[in-house]
N, C-alpha and C positions, 0 to 999 in steps of 0.2 A: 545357330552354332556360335560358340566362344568368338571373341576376337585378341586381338593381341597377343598373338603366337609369337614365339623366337625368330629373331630374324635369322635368316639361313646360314649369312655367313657373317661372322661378328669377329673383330680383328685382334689381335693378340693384343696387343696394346688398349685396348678399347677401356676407357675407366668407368670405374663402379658409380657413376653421376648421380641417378635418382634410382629409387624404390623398382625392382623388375627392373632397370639394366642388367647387363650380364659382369661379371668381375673380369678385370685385369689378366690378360691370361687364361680366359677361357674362348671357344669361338665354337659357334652352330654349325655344322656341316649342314650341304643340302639333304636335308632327312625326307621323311617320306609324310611330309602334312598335307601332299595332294591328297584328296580322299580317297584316293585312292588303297659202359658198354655192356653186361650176358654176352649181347650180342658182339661179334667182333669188327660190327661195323659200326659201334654204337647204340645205347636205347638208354632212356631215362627212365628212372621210379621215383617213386617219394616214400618220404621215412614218417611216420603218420607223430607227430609230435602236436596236434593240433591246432589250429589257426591261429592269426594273432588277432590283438584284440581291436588292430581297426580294419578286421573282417565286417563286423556288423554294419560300421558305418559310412563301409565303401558300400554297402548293398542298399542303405537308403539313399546315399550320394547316387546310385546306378539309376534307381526311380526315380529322381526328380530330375534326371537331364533327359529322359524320352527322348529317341529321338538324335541327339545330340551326339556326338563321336566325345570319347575318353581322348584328352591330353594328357598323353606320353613322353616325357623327357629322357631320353638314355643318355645319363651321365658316364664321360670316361675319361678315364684319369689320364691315359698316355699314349701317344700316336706312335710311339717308337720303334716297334716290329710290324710284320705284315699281318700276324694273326688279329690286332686290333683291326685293323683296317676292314680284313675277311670279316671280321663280326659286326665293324656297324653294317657294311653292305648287305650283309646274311638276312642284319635283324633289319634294314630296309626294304629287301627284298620280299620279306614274310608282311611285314606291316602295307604291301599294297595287292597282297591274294587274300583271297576269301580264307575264313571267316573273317578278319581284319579289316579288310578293306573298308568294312561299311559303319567297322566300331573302334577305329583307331587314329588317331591325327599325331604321328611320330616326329619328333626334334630333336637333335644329336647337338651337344655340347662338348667340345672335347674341353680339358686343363691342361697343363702344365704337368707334370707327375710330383706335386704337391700336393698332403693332405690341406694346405691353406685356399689354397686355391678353390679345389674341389668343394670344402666346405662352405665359401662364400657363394659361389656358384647355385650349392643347393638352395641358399639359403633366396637367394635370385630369384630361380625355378618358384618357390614358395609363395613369394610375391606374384608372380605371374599365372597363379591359379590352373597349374597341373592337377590332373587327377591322382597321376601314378611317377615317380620316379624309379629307375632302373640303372643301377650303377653297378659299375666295376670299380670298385673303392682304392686309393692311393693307399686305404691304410686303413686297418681291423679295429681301430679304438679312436684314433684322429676326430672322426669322423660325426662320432653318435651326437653330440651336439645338435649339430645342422639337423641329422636324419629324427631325434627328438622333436624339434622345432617344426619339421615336415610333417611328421604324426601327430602333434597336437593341431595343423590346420588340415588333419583330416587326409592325409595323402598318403597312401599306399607306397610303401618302401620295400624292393626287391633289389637285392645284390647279389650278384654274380661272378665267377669266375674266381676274385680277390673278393672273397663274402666279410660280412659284418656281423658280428655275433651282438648283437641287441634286442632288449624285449619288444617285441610286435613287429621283426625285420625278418622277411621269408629271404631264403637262402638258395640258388642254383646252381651247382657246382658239378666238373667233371667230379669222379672218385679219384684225386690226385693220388692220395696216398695206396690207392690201389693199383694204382699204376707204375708209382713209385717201386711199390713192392715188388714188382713183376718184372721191372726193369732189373731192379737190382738183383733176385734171384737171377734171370736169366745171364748175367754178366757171372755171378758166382758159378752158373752150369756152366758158361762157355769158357770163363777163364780159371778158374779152380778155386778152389779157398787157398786164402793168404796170398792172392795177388794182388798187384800194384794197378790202382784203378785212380782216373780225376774225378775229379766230382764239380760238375756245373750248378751255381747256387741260384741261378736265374737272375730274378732284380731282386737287389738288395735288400731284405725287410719286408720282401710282400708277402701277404698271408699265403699265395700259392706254393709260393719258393722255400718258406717256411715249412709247410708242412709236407712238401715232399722231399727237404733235405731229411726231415725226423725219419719218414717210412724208410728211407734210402739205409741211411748211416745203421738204423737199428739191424738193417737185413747183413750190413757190411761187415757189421760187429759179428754176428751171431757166426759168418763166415771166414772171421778172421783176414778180410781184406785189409791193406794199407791203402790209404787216401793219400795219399805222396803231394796230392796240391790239391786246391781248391778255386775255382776263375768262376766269374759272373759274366754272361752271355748276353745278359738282359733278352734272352728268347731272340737275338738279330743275329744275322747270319754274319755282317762284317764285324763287330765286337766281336761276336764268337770267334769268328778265325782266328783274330789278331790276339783274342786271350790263350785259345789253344796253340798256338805257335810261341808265345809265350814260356809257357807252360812246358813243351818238346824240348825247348832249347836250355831250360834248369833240369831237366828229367831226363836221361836216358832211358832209362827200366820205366814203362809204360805199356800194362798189359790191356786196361779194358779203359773205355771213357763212359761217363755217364753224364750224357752230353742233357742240354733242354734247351738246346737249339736245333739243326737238324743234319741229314746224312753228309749232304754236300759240303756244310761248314767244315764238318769232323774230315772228309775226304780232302778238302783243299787245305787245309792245315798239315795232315799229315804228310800228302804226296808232293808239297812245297817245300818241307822238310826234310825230302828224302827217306822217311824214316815206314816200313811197314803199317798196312792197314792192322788195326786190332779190330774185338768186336767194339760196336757203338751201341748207344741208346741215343735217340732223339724224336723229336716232336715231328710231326707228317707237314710234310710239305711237299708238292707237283716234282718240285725240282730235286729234293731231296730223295723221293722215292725212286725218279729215273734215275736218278746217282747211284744208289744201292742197287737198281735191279741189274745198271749196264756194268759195273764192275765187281758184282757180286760179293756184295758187302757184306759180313759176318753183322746184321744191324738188326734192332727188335724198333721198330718202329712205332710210337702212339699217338693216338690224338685227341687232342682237348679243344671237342669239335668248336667250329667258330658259329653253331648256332644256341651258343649258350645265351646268348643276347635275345635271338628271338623266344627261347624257353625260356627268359623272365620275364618276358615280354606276355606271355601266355598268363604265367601264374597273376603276373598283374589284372589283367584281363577277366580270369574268373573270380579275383577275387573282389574287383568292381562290377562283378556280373553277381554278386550273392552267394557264390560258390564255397562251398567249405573247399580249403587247400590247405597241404600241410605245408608246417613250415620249411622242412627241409627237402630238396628235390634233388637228386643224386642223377647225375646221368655215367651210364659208363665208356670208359675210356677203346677206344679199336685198338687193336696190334697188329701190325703186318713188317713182315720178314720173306725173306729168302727162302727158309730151310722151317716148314713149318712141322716137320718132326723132331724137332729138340723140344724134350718132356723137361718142362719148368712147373710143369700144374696151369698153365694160363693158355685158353683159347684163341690160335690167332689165324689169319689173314695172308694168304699167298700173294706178294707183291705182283703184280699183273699189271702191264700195260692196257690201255684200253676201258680197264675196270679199274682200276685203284688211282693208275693217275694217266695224266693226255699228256701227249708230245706238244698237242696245240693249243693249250690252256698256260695260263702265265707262270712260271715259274714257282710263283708262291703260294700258290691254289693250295687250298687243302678240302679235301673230297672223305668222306661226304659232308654237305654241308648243314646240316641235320640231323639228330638221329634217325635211327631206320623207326623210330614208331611216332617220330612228331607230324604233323597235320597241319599245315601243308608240308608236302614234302617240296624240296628245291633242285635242280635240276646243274649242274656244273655250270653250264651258258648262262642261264639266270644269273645268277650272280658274278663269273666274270662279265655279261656286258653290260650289266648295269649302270646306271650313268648317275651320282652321286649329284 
């Protein structure tokens, strides 16, 4: 087996000193180098655009390690919501079950939410004779440099969630824009055409944010909605609040939100203000969903599962296993609501105690944590009691 893995936990400050140290501003979580939607619950496909071109040479790289466990780095740009968090655990979770187990040696790197950072980082990893890096990218162009630099030594590039559009870089993404769309129609059925709607832009500039403010705004236009304001969330629940209260206290006329944060943000914003629930859109959350179920929220709920880490974690995997994979892998987004007879055209999900989310799981959970057709599946306990 290799030697010279990342250390587990490498300190903010830590400087870039020799060749494979890690950069300024990056640091290993304990990963997992022991050796250890269609559907409305989620499922993945792929769009067959065919492999990239260091398919070939991950599959002679796969022959000469016999034997040998794939070094996997899951790069991530930013700790700053809970759903990052859910997805490195998700994707450490899956890298110590079978099939995994016995072909995978996983190290998590977080950055700073810099493309500088990130970039030196890869460039790091590169040094230190990874098989495969797996990144949630600070940024859709920043980047290709480093991720160039990684595929000319040979190393298999997967991004996810914030993807990177570069030749021979596989792709893993919820269908944002289609969830976008479905949010935004359903706000147009529940509040009317030419109502007065917020609109959450997420983080600033990130390719997610980016393209589901486009699905949003085009469904808004076509409905003749006003966008009365616009706040960035950064997907956390306290920004969120404190931007949506913001936002109440220059607006009175406030019919729908189009939140990408989640139920509870929108409900304690609102009922702090004293000012009526409207309907909401937001991202799945434990805490968020017992919030819409116990006061019976007018809310379309989605989720941009947190096992999109371990499904690039996968595509890495076959495509150092020799495997043809296409480049792009699409998983689809769940919806769950209240009231799942309001006809918008989109299949969704009766909010349910016990099944959608637990009284006794931590507030931030989001369930499921998988698609319903990945292998292995994960279990809610798995992944909250994991121990990082």
């Amino acid at each position: 087996m290799k030697k010279g893995f990342l250390k587990k936990t490498v300190g903010i400050a830590l400087s870039f000193m020799m060749v494979g140290g890690l950069l300024a501003g990056c640091g290993g979580s304990n990963g997992s180098s022991s050796a250890s939607a269609g559907s409305s619950a989620g499922s993945s496909s792929s769009q067959a655009a065919g492999s990239a071109s260091s398919s070939s040479s991950a599959a002679s790289s796969s022959s000469e390690k016999s034997g040998e466990k794939y070094k996997i780095a899951l790069s991530n740009s930013y700790m700053g919501n809970d759903w990052r968090q859910l997805m490195i655990k998700t994707t450490q979770v899956v890298a110590e079950k079978e099939p995994y187990a016995d072909k995978v040696e996983l190290d998590v790197v977080t950055c700073e939410n810099t493309a500088e950072a990130q970039a030196a980082s890869i460039d790091a990893l590169v040094e230190q004779g990874y098989d495969a890096i797996i990144l949630n990218a600070a940024s859709p162009t920043a980047l290709i440099p480093s991720i160039q630099r990684a595929q000319e030594a040979g190393i298999v590039i997967v991004t996810f969630d914030n993807v990177v559009e570069a030749d021979g870089v596989y792709r893993v993404s919820t269908d944002l824009a289609g969830l976008s769309t479905a949010w935004a129609e359903w706000l147009a059925k529940m509040c009317g055409d030419g109502s007065n709607v917020i609109v959450d832009t997420g983080i600033a500039g990130s390719t997610s944010g980016n393209v589901m403010y486009e699905a949003a705004m085009k469904v808004f236009d076509e409905h003749k909605m006003n966008v009365v304001s616009e706040f960035a969330s950064e997907y956390a629940d306290g920004v969120g609040q404190e931007q949506i209260a913001s936002v109440l206290a220059a607006n009175d006329n406030v019919d729908g939100v189009y939140s990408l944060c989640y139920a509870n943000t929108v409900y304690n914003a609102f009922t702090d203000a004293g000012r009526e629930l409207v309907p909401t859109t937001s991202f799945n959350s434990n805490i968020g969903q017992a919030t819409a179920f116990d006061n019976k929220m007018d809310v379309l709920i989605g989720q941009n599962t947190p096992g999109l880490g371990a499904e690039a974690m996968k595509v890495a995997v076959d495509v150092l296993d020799g495997k043809e994979v296409s480049q792009e892998t699409f998983v689809t987004a769940g919806l769950f609501t209240n009231d799942t007879s309001v006809d918008f055209g989109y299949k969704t999900t009766a909010i349910e105690e016990g099944k959608t989310f637990f009284r006794d799981l931590p507030d931030a959970f989001d369930y499921p944590a998988v698609p319903a057709d990945f292998d292995p599946q994960v279990s809610a306990e798995e992944v909250s009691n994991y121990k990082q």
